[in-house]
C-alpha positions as CSV (number, residue, x, y, z in Angstrom):
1,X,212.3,24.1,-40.6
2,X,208.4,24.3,-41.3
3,X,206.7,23.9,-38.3
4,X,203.2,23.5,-37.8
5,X,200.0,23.6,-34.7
6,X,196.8,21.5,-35.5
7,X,194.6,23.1,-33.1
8,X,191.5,21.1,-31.7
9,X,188.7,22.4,-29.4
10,X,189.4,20.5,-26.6
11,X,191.3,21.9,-23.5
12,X,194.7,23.4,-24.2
13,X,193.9,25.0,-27.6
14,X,194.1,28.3,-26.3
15,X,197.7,27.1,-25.4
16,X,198.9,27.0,-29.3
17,X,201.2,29.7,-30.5
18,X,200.3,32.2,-32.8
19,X,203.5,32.7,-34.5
20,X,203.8,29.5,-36.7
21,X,201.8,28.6,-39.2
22,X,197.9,26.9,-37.2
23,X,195.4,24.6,-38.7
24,X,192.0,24.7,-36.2
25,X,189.9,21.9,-36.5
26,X,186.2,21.7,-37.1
27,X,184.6,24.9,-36.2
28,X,187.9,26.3,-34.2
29,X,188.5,29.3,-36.2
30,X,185.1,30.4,-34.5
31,X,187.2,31.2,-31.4
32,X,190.9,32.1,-32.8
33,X,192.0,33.2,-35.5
34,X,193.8,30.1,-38.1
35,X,196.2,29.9,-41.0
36,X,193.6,27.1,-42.5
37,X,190.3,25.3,-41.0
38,X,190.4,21.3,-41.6
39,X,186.9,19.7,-41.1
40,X,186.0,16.8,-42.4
41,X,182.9,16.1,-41.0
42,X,180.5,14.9,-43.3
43,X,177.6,17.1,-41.3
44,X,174.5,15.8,-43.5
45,X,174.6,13.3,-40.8
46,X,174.7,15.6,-38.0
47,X,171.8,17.3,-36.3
48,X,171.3,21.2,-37.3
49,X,172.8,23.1,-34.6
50,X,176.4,21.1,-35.9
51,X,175.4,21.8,-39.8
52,X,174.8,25.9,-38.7
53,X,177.9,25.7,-36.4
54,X,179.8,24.4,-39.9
55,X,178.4,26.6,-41.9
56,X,179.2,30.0,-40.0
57,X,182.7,28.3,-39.7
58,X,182.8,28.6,-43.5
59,X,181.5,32.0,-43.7
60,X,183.9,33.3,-41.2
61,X,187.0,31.3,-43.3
62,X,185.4,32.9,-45.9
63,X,185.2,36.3,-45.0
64,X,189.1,36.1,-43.7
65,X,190.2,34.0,-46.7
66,X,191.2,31.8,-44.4
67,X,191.6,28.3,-46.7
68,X,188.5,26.0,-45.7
69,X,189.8,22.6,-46.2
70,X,186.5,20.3,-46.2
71,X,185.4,16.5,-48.1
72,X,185.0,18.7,-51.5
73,X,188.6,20.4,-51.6
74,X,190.2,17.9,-49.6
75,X,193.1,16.3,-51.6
76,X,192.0,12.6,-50.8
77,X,193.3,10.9,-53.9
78,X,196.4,12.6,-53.8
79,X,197.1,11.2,-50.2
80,X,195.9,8.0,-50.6
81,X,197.8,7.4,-53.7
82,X,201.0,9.3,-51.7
83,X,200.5,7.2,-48.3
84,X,198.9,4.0,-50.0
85,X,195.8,3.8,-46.9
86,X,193.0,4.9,-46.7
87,X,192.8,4.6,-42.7
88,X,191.3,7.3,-41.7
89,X,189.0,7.8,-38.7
90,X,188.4,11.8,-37.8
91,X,189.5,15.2,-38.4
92,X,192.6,14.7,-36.7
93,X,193.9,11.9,-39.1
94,X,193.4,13.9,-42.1
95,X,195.2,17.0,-40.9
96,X,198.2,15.2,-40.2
97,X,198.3,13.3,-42.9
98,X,198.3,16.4,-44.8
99,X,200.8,18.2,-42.6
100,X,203.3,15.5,-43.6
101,X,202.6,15.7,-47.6
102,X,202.9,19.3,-47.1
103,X,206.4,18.5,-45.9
104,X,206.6,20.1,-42.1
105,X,209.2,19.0,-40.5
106,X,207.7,19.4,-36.4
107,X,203.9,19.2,-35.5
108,X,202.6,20.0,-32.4
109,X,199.2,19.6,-31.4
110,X,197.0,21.1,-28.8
111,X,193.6,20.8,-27.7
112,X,193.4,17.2,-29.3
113,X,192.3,14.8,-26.3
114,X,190.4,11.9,-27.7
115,X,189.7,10.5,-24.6
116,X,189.2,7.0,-23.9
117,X,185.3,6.3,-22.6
118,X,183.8,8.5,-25.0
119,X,183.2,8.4,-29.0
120,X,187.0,9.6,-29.6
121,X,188.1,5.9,-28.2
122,X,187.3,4.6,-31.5
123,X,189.0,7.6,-32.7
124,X,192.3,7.6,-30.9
125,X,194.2,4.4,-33.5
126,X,193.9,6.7,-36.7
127,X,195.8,9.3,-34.8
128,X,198.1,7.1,-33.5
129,X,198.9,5.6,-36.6
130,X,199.4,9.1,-38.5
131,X,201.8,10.0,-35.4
132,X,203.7,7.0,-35.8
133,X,203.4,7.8,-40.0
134,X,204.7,11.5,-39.2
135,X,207.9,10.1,-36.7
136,X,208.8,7.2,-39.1
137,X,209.1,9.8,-42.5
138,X,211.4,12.2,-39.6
139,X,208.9,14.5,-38.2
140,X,208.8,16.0,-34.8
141,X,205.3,15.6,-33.0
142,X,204.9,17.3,-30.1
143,X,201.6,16.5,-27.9
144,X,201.0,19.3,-25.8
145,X,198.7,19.4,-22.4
146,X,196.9,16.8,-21.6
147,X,196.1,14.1,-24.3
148,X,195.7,10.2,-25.0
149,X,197.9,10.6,-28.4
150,X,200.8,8.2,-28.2
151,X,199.9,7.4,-24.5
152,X,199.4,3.5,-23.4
153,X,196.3,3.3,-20.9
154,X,198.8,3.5,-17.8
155,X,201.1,5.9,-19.2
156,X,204.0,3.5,-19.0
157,X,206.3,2.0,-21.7
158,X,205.4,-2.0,-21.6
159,X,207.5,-4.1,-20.2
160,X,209.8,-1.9,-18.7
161,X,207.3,0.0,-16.7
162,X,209.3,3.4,-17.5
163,X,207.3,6.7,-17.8
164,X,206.7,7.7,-21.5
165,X,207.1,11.4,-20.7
166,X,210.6,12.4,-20.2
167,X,209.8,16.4,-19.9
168,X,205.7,17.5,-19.5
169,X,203.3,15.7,-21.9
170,X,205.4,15.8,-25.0
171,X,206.6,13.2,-27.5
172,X,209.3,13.9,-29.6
173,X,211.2,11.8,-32.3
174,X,214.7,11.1,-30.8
């Protein structure tokens, strides 16, 4: 069964496995080695210490030939035309949408926080909406260490007031 880690830089990253197939986010492959880099940042609009970061991200993918998935080679038509939305609203969204074209069956993500309070509030729908995408087409997503993915803002089912997490912080299709 194709499994899968999407990798962010947030805390727990350096909890993800090395012996499935990894996607780092942004400029992760900068501290760990990936199977591909997903960033699609659009860093014209950043300042220049992000658009050097980026860019020695490349080179690094590069020089590994390591895939560098980015807003030129993304396959964006494909998966709107597959998915039929365009609802996208970071990094994050993009990878799993493309985890679940490319047919992996589990997804588990690690360093992925987007914490309420901060810029990755506005953040936190797309990814639970490609979550919610990845369970309903019968993929596992498993939410590892801490993270507000597929997590209510008490951490309890509504209504019934039970827990969401059964065992640690994961989230797994029955």
């Amino acid at each position: 069964m194709k499994r899968l880690a999407i990798i962010g830089k947030a805390s727990g990253w350096r909890d993800a496995p090395t012996d499935i197939e990894t996607w780092g986010l942004t400029q992760l492959n900068l501290r760990r080695d990936v199977s591909r880099v997903i960033d699609m940042n659009d860093y014209s609009l950043w300042g220049e210490k992000e658009a050097r970061d980026a860019a020695a991200s490349r080179a690094k993918a590069k020089e590994k030939g390591i895939p560098y998935v980015d807003l030129q080679t993304y396959p964006i038509e494909k998966i709107i035309a597959h998915f039929g939305t365009r609802y996208f609203s970071s990094t994050v969204d993009y990878a799993l949408a493309l985890a679940i074209y490319e047919d992996f069956k589990i997804i588990d993500l690690y360093g992925v926080l987007l914490l309420t309070g901060s810029e990755y509030a506005y953040q936190k729908p797309g990814a639970d909406f490609w979550c919610g995408v990845a369970l309903g087409r019968g993929c596992a997503v498993n939410v590892h260490g801490y993270s507000n993915i597929m997590k209510t803002q008490d951490g309890k089912m509504y209504g019934y007031g039970w827990p969401l997490e059964r065992k640690g912080n994961e989230r797994r299709k029955a």
